[in-house]
C-alpha positions in Angstrom: 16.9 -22.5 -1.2 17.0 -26.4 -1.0 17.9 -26.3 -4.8 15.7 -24.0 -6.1 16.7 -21.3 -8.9 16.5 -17.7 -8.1 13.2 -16.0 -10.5 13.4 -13.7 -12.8 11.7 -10.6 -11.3 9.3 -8.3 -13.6 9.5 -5.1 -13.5 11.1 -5.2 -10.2 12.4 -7.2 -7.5 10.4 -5.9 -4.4 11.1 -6.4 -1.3 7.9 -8.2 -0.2 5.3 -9.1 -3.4 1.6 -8.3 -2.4 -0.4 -11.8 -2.3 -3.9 -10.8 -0.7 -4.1 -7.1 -0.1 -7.5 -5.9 0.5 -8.0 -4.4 3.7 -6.0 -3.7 7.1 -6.5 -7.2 8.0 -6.8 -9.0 5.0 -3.2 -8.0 4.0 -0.7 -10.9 2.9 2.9 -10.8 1.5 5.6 -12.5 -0.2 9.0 -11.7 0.9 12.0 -11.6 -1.2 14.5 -11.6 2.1 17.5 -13.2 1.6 16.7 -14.2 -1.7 13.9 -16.6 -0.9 10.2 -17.1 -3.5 7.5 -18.1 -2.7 8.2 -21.9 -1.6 11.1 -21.0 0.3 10.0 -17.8 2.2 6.0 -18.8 2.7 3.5 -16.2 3.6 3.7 -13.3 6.3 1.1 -10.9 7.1 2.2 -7.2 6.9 4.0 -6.9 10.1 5.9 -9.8 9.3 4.0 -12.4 11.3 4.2 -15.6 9.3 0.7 -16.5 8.1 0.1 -20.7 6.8 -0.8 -20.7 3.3 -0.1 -23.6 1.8 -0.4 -24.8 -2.3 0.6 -28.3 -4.0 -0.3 -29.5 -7.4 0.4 -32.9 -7.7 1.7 -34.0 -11.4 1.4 -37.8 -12.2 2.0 -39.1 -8.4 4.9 -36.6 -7.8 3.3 -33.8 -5.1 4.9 -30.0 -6.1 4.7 -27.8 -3.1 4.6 -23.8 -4.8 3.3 -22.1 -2.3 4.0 -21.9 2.0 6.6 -24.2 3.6 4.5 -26.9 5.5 6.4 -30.0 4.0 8.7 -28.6 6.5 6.5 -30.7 8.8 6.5 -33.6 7.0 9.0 -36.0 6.9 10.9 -36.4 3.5 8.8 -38.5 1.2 9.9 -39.4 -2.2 7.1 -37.8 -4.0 7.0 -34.6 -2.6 9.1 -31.6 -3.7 9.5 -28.2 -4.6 8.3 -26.4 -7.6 10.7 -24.6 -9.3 10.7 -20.8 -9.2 10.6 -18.9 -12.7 9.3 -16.0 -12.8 7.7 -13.2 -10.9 5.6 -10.5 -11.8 3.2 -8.0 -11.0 1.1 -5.5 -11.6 -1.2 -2.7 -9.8 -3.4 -5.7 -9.7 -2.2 -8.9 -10.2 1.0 -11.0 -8.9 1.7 -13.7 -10.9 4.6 -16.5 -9.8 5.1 -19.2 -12.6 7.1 -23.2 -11.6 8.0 -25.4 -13.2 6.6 -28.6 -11.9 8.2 -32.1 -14.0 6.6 -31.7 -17.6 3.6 -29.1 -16.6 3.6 -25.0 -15.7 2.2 -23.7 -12.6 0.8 -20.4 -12.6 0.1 -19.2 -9.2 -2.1 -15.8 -10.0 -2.6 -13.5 -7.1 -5.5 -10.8 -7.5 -6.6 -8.1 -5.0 -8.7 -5.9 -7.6 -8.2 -2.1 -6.8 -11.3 -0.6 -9.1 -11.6 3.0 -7.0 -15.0 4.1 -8.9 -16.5 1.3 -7.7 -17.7 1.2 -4.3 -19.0 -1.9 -3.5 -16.3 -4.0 -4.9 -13.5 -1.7 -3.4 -15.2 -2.7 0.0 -15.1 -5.9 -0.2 -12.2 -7.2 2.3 -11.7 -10.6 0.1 -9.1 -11.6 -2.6 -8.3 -14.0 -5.4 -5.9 -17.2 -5.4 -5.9 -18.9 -9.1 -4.0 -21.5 -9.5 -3.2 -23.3 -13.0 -1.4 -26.2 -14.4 -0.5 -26.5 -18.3 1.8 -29.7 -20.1 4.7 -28.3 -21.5 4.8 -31.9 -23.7 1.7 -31.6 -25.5 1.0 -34.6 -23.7 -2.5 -34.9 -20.6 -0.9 -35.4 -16.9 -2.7 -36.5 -13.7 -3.5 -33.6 -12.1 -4.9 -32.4 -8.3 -4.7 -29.5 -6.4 -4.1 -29.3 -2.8 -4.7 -25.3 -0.4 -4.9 -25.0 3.3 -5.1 -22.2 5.5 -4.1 -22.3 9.2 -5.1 -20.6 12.0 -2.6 -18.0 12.1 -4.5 -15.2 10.1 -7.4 -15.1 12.9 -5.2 -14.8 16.2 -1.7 -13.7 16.8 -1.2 -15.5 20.1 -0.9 -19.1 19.6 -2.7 -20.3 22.5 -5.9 -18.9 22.2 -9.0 -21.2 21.4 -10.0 -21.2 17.6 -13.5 -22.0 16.6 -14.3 -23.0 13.1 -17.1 -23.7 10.5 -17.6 -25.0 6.7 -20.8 -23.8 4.6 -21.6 -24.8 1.5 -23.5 -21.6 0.6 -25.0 -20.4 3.6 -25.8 -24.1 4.9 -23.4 -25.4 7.8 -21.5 -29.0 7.0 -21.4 -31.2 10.0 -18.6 -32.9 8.4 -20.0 -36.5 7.2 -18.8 -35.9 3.5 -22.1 -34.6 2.8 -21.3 -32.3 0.4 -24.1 -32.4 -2.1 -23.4 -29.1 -4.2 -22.7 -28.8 -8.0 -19.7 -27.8 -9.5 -20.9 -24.1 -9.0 -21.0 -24.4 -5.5 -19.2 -22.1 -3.2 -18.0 -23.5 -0.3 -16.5 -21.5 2.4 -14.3 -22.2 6.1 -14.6 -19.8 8.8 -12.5 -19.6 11.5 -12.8 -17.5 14.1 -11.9 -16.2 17.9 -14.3 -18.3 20.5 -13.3 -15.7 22.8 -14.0 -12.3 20.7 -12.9 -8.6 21.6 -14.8 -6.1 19.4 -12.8 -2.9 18.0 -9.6 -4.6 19.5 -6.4 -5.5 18.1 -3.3 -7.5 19.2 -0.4 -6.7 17.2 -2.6 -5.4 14.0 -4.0 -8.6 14.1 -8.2 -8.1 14.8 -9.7 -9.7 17.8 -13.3 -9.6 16.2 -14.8 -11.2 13.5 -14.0 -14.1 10.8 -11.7 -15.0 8.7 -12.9 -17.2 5.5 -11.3 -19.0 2.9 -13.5 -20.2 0.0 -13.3 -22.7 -3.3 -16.0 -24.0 -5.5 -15.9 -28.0 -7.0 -15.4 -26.3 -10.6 -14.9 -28.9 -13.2 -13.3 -31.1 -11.2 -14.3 -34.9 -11.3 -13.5 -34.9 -7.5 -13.6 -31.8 -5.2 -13.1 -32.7 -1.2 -12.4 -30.8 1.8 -11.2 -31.0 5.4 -10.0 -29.9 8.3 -7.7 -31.0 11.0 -3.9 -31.3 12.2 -1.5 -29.9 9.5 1.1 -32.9 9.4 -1.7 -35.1 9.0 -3.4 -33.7 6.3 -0.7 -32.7 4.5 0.9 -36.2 4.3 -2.7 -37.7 3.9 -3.1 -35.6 0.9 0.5 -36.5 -1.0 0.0 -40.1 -0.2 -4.2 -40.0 -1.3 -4.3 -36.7 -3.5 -7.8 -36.6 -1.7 -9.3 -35.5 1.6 -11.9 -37.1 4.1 -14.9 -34.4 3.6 -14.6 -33.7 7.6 -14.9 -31.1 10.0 -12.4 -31.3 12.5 -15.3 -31.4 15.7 -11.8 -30.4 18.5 -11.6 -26.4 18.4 -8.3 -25.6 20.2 -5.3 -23.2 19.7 -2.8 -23.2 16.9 0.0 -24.0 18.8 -2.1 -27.2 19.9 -1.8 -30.4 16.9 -2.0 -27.1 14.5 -5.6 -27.0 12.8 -5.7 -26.5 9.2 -8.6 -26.3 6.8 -8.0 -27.7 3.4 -9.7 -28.2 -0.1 -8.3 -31.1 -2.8 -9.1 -30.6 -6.5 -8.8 -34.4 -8.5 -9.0 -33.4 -12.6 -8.3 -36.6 -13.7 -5.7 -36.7 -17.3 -5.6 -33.4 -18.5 -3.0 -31.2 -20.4 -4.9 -27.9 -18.3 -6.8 -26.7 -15.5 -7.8 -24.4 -13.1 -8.8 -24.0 -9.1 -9.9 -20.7 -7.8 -9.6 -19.3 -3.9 -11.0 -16.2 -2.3 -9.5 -15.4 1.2 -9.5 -12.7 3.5 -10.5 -11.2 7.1 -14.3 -9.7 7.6 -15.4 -7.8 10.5 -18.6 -6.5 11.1 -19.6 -3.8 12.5 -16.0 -2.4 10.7 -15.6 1.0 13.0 -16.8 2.2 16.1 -17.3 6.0 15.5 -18.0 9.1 17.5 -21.7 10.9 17.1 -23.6 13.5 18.4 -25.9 10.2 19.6 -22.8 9.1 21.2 -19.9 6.3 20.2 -21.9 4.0 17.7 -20.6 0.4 15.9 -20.0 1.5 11.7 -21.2 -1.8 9.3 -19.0 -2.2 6.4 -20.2 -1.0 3.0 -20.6 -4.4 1.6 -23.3 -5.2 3.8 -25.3 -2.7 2.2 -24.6 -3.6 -1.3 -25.1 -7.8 -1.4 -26.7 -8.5 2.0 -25.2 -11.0 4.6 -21.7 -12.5 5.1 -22.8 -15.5 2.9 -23.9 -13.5 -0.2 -21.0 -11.5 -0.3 -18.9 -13.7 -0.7 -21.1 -16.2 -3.3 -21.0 -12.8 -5.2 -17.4 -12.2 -5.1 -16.5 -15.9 -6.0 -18.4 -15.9 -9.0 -17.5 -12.1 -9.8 -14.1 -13.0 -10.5 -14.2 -12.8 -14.2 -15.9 -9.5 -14.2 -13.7 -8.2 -11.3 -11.0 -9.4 -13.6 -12.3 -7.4 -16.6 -12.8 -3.9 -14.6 -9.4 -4.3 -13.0 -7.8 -4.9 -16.3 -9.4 -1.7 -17.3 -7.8 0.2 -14.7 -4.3 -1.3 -15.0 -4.3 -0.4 -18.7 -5.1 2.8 -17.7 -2.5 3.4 -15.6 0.4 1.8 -17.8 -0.9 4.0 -20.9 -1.3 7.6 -18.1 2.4 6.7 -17.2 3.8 6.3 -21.2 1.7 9.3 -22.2 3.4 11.3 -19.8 6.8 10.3 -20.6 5.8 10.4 -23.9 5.2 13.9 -23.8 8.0 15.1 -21.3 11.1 13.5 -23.0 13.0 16.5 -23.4 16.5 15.9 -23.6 18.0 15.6 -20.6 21.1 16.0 -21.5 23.0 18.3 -24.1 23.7 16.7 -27.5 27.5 18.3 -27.5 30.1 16.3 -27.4 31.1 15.7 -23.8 34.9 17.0 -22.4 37.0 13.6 -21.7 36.1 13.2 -17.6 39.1 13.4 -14.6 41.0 10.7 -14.0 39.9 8.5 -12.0 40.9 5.2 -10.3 38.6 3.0 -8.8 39.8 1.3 -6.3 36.7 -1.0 -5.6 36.1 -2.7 -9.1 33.9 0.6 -10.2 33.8 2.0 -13.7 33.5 4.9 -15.9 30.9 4.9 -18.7 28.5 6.9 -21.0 24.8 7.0 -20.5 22.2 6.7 -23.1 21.6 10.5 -23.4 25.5 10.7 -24.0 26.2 11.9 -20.1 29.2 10.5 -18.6 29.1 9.3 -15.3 31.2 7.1 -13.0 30.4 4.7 -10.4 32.5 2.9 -7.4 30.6 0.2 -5.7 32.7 0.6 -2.6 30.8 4.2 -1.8 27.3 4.9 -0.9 27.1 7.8 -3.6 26.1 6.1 -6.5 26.4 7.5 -9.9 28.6 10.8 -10.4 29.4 12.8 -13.2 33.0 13.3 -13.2 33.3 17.1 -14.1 31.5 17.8 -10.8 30.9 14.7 -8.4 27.5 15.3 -8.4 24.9 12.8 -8.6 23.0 11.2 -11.8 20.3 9.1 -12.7 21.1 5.4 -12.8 22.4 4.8 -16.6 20.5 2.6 -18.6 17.2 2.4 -17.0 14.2 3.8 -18.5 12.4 6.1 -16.1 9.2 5.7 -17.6 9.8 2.2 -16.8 10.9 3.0 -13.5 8.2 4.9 -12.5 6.0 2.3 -13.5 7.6 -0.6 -11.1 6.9 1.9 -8.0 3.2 3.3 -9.1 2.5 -0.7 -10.0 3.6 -1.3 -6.6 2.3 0.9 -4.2 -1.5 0.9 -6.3 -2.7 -2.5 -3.7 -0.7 -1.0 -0.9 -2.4 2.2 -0.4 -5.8 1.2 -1.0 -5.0 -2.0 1.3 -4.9 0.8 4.3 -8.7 1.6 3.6 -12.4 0.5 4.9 -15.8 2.0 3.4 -18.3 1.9 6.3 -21.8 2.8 6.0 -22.6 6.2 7.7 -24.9 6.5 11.0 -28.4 7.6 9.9 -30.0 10.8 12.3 -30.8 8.2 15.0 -26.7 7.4 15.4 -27.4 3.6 13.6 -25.3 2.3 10.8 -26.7 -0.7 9.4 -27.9 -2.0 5.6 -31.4 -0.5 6.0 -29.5 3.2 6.4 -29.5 2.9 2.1 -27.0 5.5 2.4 -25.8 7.1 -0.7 -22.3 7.5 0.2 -20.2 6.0 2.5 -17.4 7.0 5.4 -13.7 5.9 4.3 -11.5 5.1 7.6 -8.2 4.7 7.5 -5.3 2.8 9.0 -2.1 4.4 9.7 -0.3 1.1 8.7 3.7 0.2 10.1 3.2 3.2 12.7 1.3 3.8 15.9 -2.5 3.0 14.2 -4.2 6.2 14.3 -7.2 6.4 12.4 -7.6 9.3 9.2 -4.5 10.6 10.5 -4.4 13.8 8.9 -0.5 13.5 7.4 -0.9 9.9 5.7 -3.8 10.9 4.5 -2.0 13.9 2.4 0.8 11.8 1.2 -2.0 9.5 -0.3 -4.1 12.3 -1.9 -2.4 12.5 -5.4 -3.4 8.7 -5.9 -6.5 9.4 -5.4 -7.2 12.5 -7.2 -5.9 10.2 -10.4 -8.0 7.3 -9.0 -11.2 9.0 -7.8 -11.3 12.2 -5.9 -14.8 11.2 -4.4 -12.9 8.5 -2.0 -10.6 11.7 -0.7 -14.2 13.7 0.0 -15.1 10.5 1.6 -11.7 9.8 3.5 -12.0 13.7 5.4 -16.0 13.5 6.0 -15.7 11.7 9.3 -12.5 14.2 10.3 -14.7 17.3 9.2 -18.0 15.3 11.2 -16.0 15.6 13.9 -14.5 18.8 14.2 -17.7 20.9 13.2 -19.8 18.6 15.5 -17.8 20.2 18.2 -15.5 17.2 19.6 -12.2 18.7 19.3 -11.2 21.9 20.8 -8.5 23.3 19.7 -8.4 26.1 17.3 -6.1 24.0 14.6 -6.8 20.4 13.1 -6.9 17.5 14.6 -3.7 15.2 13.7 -6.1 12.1 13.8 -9.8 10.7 14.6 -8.8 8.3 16.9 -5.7 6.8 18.8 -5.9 3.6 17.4 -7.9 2.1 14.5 -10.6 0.6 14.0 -11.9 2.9 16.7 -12.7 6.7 15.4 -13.8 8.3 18.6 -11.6 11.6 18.3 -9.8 13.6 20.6 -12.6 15.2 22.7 -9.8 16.6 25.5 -7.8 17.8 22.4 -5.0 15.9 23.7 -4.0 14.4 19.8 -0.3 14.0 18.3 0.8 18.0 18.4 1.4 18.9 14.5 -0.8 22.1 14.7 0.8 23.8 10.9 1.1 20.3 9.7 -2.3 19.6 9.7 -3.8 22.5 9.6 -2.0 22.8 5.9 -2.9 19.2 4.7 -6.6 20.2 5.6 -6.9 23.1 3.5 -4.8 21.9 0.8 -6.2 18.7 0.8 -10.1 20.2 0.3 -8.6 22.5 -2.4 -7.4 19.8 -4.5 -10.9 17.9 -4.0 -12.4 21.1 -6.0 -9.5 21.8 -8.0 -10.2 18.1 -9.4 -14.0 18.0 -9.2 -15.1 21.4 -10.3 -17.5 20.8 -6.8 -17.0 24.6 -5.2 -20.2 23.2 -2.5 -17.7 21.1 -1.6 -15.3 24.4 -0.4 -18.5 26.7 0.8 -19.9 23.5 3.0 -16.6 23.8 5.3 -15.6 27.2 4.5 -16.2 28.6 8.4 -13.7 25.1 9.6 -11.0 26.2 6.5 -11.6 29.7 7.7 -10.1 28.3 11.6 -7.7 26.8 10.4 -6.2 29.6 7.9 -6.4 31.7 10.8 -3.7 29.4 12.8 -1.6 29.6 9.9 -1.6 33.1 9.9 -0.6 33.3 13.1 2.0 30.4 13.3 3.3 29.1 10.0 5.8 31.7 9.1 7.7 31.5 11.8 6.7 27.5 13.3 7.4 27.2 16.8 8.9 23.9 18.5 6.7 21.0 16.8 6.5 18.1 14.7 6.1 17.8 11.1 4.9 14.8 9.1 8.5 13.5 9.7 8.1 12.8 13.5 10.1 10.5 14.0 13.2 13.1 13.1 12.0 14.7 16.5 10.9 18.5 17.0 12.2 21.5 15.5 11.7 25.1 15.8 11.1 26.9 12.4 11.6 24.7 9.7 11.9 25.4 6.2 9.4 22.8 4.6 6.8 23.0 7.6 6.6 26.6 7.0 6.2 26.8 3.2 3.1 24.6 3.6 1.4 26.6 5.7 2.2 29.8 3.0 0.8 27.2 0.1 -1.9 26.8 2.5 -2.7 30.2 2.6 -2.5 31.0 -0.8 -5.0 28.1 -1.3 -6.8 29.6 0.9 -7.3 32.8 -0.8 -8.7 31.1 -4.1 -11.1 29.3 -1.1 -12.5 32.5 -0.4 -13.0 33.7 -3.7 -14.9 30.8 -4.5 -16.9 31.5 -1.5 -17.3 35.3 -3.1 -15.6 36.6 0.1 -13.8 39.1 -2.1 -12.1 40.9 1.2 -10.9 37.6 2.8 -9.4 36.6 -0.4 -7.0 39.8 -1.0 -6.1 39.6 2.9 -5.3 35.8 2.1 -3.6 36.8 -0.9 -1.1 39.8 0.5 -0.6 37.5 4.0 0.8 34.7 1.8 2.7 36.9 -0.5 4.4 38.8 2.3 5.1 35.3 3.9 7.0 34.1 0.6 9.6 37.2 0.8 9.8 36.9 4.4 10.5 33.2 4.2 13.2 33.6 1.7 15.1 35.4 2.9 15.3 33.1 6.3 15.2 30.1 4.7 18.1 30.4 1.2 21.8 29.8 2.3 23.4 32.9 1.9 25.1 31.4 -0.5 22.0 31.1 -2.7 22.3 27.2 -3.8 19.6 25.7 -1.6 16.9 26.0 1.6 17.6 24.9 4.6 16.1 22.3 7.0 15.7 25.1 9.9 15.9 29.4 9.1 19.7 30.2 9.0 21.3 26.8 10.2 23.8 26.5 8.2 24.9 23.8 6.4 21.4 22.4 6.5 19.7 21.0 4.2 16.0 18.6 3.2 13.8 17.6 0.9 11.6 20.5 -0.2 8.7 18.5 -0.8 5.8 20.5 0.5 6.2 23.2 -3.0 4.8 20.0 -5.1 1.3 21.1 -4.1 1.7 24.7 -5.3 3.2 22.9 -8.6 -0.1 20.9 -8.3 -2.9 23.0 -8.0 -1.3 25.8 -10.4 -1.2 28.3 -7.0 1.3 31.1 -8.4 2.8 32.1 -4.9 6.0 29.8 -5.3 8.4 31.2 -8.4 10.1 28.9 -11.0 13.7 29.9 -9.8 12.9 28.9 -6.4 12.6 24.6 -8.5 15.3 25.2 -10.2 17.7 26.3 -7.5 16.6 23.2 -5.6 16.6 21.0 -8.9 20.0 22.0 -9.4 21.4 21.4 -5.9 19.9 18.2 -5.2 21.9 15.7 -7.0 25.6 17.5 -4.8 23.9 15.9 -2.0 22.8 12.5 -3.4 23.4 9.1 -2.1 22.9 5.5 -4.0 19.3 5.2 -3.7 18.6 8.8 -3.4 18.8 11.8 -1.7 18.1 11.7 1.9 15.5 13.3 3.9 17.6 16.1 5.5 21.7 16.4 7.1 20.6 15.1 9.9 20.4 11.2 8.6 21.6 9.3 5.6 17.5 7.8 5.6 14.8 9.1 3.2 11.0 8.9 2.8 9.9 7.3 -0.5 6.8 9.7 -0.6 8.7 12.7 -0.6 11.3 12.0 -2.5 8.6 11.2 -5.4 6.3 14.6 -4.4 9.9 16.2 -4.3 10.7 15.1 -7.6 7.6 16.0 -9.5 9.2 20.0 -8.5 12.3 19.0 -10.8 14.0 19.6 -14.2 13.9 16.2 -15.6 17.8 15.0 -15.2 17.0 15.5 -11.1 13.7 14.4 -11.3 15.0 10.8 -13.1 17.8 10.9 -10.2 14.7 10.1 -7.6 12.7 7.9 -9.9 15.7 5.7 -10.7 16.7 5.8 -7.0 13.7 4.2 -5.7 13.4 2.1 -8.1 16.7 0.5 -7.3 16.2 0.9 -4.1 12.7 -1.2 -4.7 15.2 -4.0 -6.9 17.7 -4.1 -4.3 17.1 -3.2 -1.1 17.5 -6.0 1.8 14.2 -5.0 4.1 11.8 -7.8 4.1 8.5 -6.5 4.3 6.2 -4.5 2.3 7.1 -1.6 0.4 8.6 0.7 3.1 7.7 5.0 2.9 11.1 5.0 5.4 14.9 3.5 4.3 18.3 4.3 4.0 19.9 5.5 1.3 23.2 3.6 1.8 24.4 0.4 2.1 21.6 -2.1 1.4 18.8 0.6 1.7 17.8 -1.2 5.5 15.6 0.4 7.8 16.5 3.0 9.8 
């Protein structure tokens, strides 16, 4: 830590802090591993690939390194150290780190807008870096600011060639120091592949396109740029505060005298000031894409909205401050949504009698006995993995102390970048199979990522888990998110009688499954398809929506009446828990499903279909209970009559949802009630089979619960969020125990 004092974290401790999260390959983190900011830590790119990033504000002579670790290249000079760590915070927007820095503040302000009603600012793959400086003596400092970028964000191997450009606008520097702009100029490096591999990947980094980091003079009295090797920059810059205004003219790998491509801000005396960065990975074309005129290359949505490379990003440098206003708007949104809620559902949890004196009990650990604030008692023994108990029945209870409403808000704060961080707007192919600006399309295709597994594009089951944020966000992006899946399967590319699990094996490349040869989840999917379409009319009132695909819903119904009370060997969401004949959760979607289905076909004023829908999934529900209770009535099971199963019955939340009235009320409060005898510190797992749950399902899980067990999973994560020791991003998969690892 070289010194350094731990931050103080707001309104969690994540396990990686979201830096520049805009798109699949603009995605950069912070991690909080082994206690580390970040100065100490530097910058990785989702995987966990380290990524150069580097800041320094430099404070009367004395150089303060706040962001990245290259003075680890550098040999130890005397006026070059690190900033001090205060705080860090975030927001569904912003991530903010302040340091202290001798007798001035940095602020080091991270913004990847998510404004989901706006199209073509969603679809912009860039983000913000703001970096200020204020005296904490009343008194004007020496100040100048120092970035660089390396080569690392535009190729994973190290020993491939990197090529590299700096415009000023649109007009290429030959690196004389002939900049000639104002102090509204934009000036922007690009690096990029020399040897290019379009619609390829290499470890989720892109082979194709370029990546750009851009600044603007500002106010500064001197603004000056270069590129070249790292070490020799860096110290060039804490002995000069200035660069050379030079274009490195030797391309070569990273792993070769590391190139780096800097910018130095000089503000003379001054008591504050400010630098702005955009940064981030742009491909075009975005997808390659499967059409009835063959596979054709997709451009980004951008392109259509501000022209060239060059004007988008002019526009979204100087758009900051009303990008900053419209994402303000929808973070105050969200933190008002969440207190109105909690607001309005704050029944008592607990009873206001006097609680019976609890069991003795010894811990032999260091643990403790307590009362909560709604006057539950509860104990807790650091030396288990089963977290808070009462002590009248060892079962498990919320984490004492700890608002839910705030809790709630530290995950939904989180995740809001994350998710849409997955996502790409492309512009559609015209009738002719070409997708280019000139299209003027109306509305555009949304492709997915399936992020930290095997790639697949729209896959059908990450999809659903996303579709409650954006029915709160915008349901038009979940219309446009299944119109390529629904393009494809009525266009006649798949051939099986159920829906696809994905549109293509690996993104960015959506050219289906024409041998129907896909990931096997035939209910799953078949389920998330209907349901998903359901909730796009249940939240848009658009029923043209539901009679456009009503002969595809129709298909896949039909499956489900044929396989979904009684599932055959398959896979469910959950794949990586393996196969498993009949289970409990996969089977109660497809009922949901087709009780959807039945207010589908009234809608469709298919009166028959929707009474045979109706009676199929009513029948189902009896039938289902009485394979899937215990006998002894307390809970489901994972799998019809294994006893002493057990899992998360998450797949009822969209019946709870979309107000279908197939599931009844006793059915939640059995499950409510028997979920905290099988809970663990940060929450209840998946099924018996593993102490590891999804944080997904435990949330949809939870929004079927009386509020004592619904607290016990929103407190759960959010611990788990505080505490956990994983290093990356915010993880759908961890254990429940220990240090909450991965599994």
């Amino acid at each position: 830590m070289g010194g350094n004092p731990l931050p103080a974290y707001s309104p969690a401790r994540p396990p990686a802090v979201p830096l520049a999260v805009r798109s699949p390959y603009t995605s950069a983190w912070s991690s909080t591993s082994s206690n580390g900011t970040l100065n100490t830590n530097g910058v990785i790119f989702w995987p966990g690939m380290p990524l150069g990033w580097e800041g320094i504000v430099t404070v009367d002579g004395i150089s303060y390194e706040y962001l990245g670790i290259g003075s680890t290249t550098l040999p130890k000079l005397p006026n070059l150290q690190p900033a001090k760590p205060l705080t860090v915070s975030y927001d569904s927007q912003y991530s903010n780190f302040t340091f202290a820095a001798g007798p001035v503040e940095i602020t080091a302000s991270f913004l990847s807008s998510v404004l989901p009603t706006d199209l073509c600012r969603t679809s912009i793959p860039l983000s913000y870096l703001t970096t200020s400086v204020r005296s904490l003596d009343s008194v004007d400092h020496d100040i100048q600011f120092y970035s660089d970028v390396n080569a690392a964000w535009a190729a994973f191997e190290n020993n491939v060639t990197i090529q590299w450009d700096l415009y000023e606008g649109s007009r290429s520097i030959n690196g004389s120091a002939n900049a000639t702009g104002g102090p509204s100029s934009v000036y922007s490096w690009f690096f990029y592949l020399q040897d290019f591999y379009e619609f390829a990947e290499e470890m989720d980094v892109a082979l194709w396109g370029n990546f750009t980091y851009s600044s603007s003079p500002m106010n500064a009295q001197n603004f000056s740029f270069q590129s070249g090797f790292s070490s020799d920059l860096r110290y060039q810059y804490v002995m000069q505060h200035s660069l050379q205004d030079t274009v490195d003219p030797d391309y070569r790998p990273l792993d070769t005298r590391e190139p780096i491509f800097a910018y130095a801000h000089d503000f003379g005396s001054v008591s504050s000031a400010s630098v702005r960065y955009s940064i981030g990975s742009v491909q075009q074309p975005i997808v390659r894409y499967l059409t009835g005129q063959g596979v054709v290359p997709l451009q980004p949505w951008w392109s259509q909205c501000y022209g060239d490379i060059f004007q988008m990003i002019i526009f979204h440098f100087n758009d900051f401050n009303q990008t900053e206003m419209l994402a303000s708007h929808f973070e105050n949104r969200l933190k008002a949504d969440v207190d109105e809620y909690y607001s309005a559902n704050m029944a008592m949890i607990y009873s206001n009698s006097t609680p019976s004196a609890p069991p003795p009990h010894a811990n032999s650990t260091g643990g403790y006995n307590g009362t909560d604030q709604y006057g539950a008692q509860y104990m807790f023994d650091p030396g288990n993995g089963y977290g808070f108990l009462d002590p009248q029945n060892f079962s498990g209870i919320a984490i004492p102390d700890i608002e839910e409403a705030e809790a709630y808000y530290s995950i939904v704060a989180l995740s809001t970048r994350q998710i849409m961080g997955a996502y790409t707007l492309a512009i559609p192919p015209s009738s002719g199979g070409i997708s280019n600006a000139s299209t003027n399309a109306t509305e555009p295709l949304m492709f997915q990522k399936e992020i930290s597994s095997d790639g697949n594009v729209n896959t059908v089951d990450v999809m659903y888990p996303g579709m409650p944020f954006f029915l709160y966000a915008n349901p038009e992006l979940l219309r446009y998110n299944l119109e390529p899946l629904y393009q494809n399967q009525e266009g006649g590319f798949y051939p099986n009688e159920y829906s696809m699990h994905d549109l293509g094996s690996h993104y960015p490349n959506a050219t289906g499954h024409v041998e129907g040869d896909d990931e096997y989840m035939p209910v799953e999917e078949s389920g998330n398809m209907i349901l998903m379409s359901y909730a796009y009319y249940i939240f848009t009132n658009d029923s043209s929506y539901l009679r456009t695909h009503y002969p595809k819903l129709q298909q896949y119904a039909s499956y489900l009446i044929q396989f979904s009370l009684t599932p055959g060997l398959q896979l469910s969401t959950d794949d990586f828990a393996g196969q498993l004949v009949n289970q409990t959760n996969l089977a109660i979607k497809g009922i949901v499903g087709i009780a959807a289905m039945a207010e589908i076909a009234n809608l469709n004023n298919d009166t028959m279909a929707a009474e045979n829908y109706t009676a199929t999934a009513q029948s189902y529900y009896t039938q289902w209970e009485s394979f899937a209770l215990a006998p002894e009535g307390t809970h489901t099971l994972l799998s019809y009559q294994w006893r002493p199963s057990y899992s998360l019955l998450y797949n009822t939340f969209p019946s709870f949802l979309l107000g279908l009235d197939i599931i009844p009320q006793s059915l939640f409060d059995m499950q409510s009630a028997f979920y905290p005898s099988v809970s663990q510190l940060y929450g209840i797992p998946l099924d018996n089979r593993h102490s590891y749950t999804k944080s997904d399902e435990s949330l949809w899980t939870a929004a079927t619960c009386a509020p004592a067990t619904r607290r016990l999973f929103v407190n759960g994560l959010a611990r788990w969020v505080n505490e956990t020791g994983t290093d990356r991003a915010f993880s759908d998969l961890f254990e429940t125990i220990d240090r909450g690892s991965y599994p």
